[in-house]
PAZAPA-4460 file (N, C-alpha, C; in steps of 0.05 Angstrom, whole numbers, plus 32768, in hexadecimal, padded with zeros to 4 digits):
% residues 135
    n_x    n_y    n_z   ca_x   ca_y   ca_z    c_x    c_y    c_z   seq   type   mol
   7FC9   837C   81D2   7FE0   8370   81C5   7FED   8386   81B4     1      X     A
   8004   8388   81B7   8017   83A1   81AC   801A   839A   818C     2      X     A
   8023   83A6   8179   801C   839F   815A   8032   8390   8159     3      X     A
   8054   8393   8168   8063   837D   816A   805D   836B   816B     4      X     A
   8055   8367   8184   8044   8344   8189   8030   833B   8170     5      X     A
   8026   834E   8166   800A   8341   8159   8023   8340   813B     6      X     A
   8038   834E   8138   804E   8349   811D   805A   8325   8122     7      X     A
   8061   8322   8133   8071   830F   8143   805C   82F2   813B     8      X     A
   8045   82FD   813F   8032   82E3   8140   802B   82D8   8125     9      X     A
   8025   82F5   8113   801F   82F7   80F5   8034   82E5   80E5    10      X     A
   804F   82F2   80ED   8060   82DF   80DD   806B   82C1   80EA    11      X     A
   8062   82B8   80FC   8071   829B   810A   8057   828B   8107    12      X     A
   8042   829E   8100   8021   8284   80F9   802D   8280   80D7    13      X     A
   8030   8296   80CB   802D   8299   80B1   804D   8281   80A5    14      X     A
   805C   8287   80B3   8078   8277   80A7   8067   8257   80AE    15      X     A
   8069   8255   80C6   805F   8239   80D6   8042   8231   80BF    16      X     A
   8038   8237   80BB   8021   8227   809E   8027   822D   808B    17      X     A
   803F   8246   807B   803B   8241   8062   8053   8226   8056    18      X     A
   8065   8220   8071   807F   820D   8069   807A   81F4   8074    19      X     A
   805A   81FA   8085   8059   81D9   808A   8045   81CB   8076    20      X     A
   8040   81E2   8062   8033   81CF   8050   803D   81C6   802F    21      X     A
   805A   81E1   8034   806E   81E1   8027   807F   81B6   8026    22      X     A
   8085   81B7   8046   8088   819D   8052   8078   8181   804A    23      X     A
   8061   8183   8050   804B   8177   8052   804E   8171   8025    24      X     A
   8048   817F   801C   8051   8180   8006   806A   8175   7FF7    25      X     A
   807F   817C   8001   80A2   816C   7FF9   8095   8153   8006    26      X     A
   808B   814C   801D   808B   812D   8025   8081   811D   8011    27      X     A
   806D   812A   8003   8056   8117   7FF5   8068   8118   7FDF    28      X     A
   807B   8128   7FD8   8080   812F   7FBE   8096   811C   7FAE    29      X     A
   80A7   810C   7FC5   80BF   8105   7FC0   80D0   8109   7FD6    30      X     A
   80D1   8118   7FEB   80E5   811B   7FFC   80F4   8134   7FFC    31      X     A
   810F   8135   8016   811B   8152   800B   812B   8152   7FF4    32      X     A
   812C   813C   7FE5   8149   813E   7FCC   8136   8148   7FB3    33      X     A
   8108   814D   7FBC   80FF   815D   7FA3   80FF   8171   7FA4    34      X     A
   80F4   8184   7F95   80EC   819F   7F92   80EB   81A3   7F74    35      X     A
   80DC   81BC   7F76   80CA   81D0   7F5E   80D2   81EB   7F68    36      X     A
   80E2   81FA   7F51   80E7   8217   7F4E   80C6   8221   7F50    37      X     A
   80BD   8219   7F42   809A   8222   7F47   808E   8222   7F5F    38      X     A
   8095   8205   7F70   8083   820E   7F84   8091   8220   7FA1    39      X     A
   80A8   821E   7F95   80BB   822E   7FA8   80AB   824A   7FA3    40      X     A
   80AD   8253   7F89   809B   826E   7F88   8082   8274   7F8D    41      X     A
   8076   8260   7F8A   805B   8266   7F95   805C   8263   7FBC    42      X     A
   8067   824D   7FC4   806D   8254   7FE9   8076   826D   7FE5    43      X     A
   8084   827E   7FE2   808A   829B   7FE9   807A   82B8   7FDE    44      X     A
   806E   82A9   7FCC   8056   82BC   7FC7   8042   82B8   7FD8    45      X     A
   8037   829F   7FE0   8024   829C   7FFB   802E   82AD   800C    46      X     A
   8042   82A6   8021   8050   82AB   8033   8051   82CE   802F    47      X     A
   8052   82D9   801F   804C   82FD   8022   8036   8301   801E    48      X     A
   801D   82F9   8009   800A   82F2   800B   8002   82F8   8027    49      X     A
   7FFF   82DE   803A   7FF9   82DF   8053   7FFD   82F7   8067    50      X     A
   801D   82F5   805D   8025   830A   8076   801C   8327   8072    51      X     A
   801A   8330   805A   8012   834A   804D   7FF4   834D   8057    52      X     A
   7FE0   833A   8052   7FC5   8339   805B   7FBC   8336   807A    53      X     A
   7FCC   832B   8088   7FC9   8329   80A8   7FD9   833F   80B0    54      X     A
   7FF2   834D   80A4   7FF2   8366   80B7   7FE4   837C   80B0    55      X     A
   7FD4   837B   8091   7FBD   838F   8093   7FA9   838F   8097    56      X     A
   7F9E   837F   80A2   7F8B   8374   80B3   7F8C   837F   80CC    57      X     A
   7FA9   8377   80E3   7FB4   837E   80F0   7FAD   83A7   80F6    58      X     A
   7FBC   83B0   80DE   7FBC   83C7   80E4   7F9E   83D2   80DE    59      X     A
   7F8D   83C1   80D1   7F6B   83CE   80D1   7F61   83CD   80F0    60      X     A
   7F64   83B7   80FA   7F5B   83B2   810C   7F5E   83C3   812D    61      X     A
   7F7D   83CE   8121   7F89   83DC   813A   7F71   83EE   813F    62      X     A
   7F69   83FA   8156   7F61   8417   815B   7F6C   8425   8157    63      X     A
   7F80   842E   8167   7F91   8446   8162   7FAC   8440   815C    64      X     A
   7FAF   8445   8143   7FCD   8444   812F   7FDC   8448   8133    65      X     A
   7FD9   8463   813A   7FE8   8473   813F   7FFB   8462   815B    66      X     A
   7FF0   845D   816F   7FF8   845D   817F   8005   843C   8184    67      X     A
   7FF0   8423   817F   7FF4   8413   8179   8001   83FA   8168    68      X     A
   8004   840B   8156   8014   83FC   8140   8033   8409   8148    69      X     A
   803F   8417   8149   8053   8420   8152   8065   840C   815E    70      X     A
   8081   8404   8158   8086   83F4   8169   809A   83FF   8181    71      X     A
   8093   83F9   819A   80A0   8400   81B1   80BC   83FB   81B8    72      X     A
   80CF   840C   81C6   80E3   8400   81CE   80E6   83E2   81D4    73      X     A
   80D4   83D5   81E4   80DC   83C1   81EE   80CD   83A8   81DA    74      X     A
   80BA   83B7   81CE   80B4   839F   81B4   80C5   83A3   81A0    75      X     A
   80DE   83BA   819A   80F2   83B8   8189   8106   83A6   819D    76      X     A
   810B   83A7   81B2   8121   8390   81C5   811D   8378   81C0    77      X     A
   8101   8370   81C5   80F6   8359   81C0   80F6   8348   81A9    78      X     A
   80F9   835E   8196   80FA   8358   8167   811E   834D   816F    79      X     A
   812C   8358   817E   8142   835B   8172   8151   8345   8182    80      X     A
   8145   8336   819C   814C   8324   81AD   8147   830B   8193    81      X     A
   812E   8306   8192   811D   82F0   8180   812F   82F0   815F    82      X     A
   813B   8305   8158   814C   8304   8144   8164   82F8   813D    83      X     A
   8172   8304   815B   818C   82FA   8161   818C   82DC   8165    84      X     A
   8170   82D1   8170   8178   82B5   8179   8169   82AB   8158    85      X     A
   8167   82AD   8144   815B   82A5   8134   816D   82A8   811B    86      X     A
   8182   82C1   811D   8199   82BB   8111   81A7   82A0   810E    87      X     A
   81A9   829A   812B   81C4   828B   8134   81BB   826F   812B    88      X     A
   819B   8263   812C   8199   8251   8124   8193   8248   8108    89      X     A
   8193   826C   80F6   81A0   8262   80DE   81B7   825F   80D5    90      X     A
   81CB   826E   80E1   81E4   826B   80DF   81EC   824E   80DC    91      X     A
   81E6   823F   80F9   81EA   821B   80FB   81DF   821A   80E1    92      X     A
   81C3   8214   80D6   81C2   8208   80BD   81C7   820E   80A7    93      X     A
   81D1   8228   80A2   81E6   8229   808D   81F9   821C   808B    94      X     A
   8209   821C   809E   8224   820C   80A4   821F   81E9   809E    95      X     A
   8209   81E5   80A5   81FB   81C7   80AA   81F7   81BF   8085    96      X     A
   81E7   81DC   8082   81E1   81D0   8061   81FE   81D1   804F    97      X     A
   820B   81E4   8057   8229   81E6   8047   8232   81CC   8046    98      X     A
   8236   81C2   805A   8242   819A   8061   823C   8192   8053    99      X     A
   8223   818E   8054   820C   8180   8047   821B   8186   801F   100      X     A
   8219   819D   801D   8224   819E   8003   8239   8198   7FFB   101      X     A
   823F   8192   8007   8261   8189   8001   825B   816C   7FF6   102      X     A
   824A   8167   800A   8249   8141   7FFC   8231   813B   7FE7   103      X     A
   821D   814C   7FE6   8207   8146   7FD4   81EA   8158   7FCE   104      X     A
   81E8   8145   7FBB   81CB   8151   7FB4   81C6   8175   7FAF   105      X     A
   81AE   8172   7F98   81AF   819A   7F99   8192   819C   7FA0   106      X     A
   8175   818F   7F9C   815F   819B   7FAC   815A   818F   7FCB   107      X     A
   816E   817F   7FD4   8177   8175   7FF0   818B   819C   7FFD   108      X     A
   8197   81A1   7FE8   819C   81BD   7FFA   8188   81D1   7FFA   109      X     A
   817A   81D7   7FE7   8164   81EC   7FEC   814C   81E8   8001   110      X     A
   8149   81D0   8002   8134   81C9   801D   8140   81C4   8037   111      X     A
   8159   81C2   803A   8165   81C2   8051   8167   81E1   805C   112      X     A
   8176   81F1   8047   8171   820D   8048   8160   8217   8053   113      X     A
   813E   8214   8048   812E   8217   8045   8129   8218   8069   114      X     A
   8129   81F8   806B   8124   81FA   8081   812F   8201   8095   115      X     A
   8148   8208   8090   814F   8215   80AA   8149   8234   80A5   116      X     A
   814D   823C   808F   8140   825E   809A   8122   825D   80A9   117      X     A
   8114   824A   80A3   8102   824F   80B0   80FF   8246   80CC   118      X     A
   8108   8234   80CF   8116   822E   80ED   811A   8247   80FC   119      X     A
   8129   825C   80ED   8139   8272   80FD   8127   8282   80FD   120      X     A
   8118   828C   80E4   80FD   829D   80EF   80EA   828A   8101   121      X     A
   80DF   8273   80F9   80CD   8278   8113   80DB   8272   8132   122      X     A
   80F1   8275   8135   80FC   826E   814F   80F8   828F   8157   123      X     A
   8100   829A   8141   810A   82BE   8146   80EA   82C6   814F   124      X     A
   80CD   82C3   8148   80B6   82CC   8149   80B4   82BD   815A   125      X     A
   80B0   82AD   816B   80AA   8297   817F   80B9   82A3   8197   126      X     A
   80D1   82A1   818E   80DD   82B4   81AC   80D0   82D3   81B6   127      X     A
   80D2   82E0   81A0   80BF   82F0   81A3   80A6   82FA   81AC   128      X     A
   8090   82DF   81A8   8078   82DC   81B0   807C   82D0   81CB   129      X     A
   808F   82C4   81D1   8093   82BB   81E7   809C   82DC   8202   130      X     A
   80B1   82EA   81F6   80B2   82FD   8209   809B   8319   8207   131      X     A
   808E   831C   81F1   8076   832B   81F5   8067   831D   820E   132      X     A
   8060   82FF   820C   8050   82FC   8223   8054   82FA   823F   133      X     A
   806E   82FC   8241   8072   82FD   8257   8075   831F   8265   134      X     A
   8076   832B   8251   8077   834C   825B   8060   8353   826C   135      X     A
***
């Protein structure tokens, strides 16, 4: 597995559990109209947390570094395919949450937000992992 792929995987495991418990959490909590500046900060300190510790893990684990970790032409094609389509479906929910603000609510916009950036990364790492495997 190329260190792309094993980047790709690191961050679409790591978004995908640290916001579904982020989720799992708002449900119990009140819904999307709650939130906590606090626990907003603590999900994003997890969330590097994680990612900081599984890609150095990652890079212990490699054999050869040098060679391995490097990312390749076509695992930079591949970053930049999974990006572009992960833009676009934050773009939609910006536009979606903007509406949305027009008519209401203010911790109903930060979790809508919320969720769509993360929507767009893990669509962006998923596509990704999706064309590493097929290489």
């Amino acid at each position: 597995m190329s260190f792309g792929e094993k980047h790709a995987w690191i961050m679409f495991i790591a978004l995908a559990i640290t916001f579904a418990g982020y989720g799992v959490w708002l449900f119990h909590s009140g819904g999307i109209d709650y939130g906590s500046r606090l626990v907003m900060i603590i999900v994003v300190v997890l969330l590097v947390a994680e990612i900081t510790w599984a890609h150095i893990r990652a890079a212990l684990e490699t054999r050869d570094p040098g060679k391995e970790m490097a990312f390749s032409e076509e695992d930079k094609r591949i970053a930049q395919t999974g990006e572009k389509s992960g833009a676009m479906i934050v773009s939609i929910g910006a536009v979606l949450v903007f509406l949305l603000a027009v008519y209401e609510g203010q911790w109903r916009y930060a979790n809508l937000l919320l969720a769509a950036l993360v929507a767009g990364e893990l669509a962006s790492y998923g596509l990704q992992i999706i064309r590493h495997r097929r290489r």
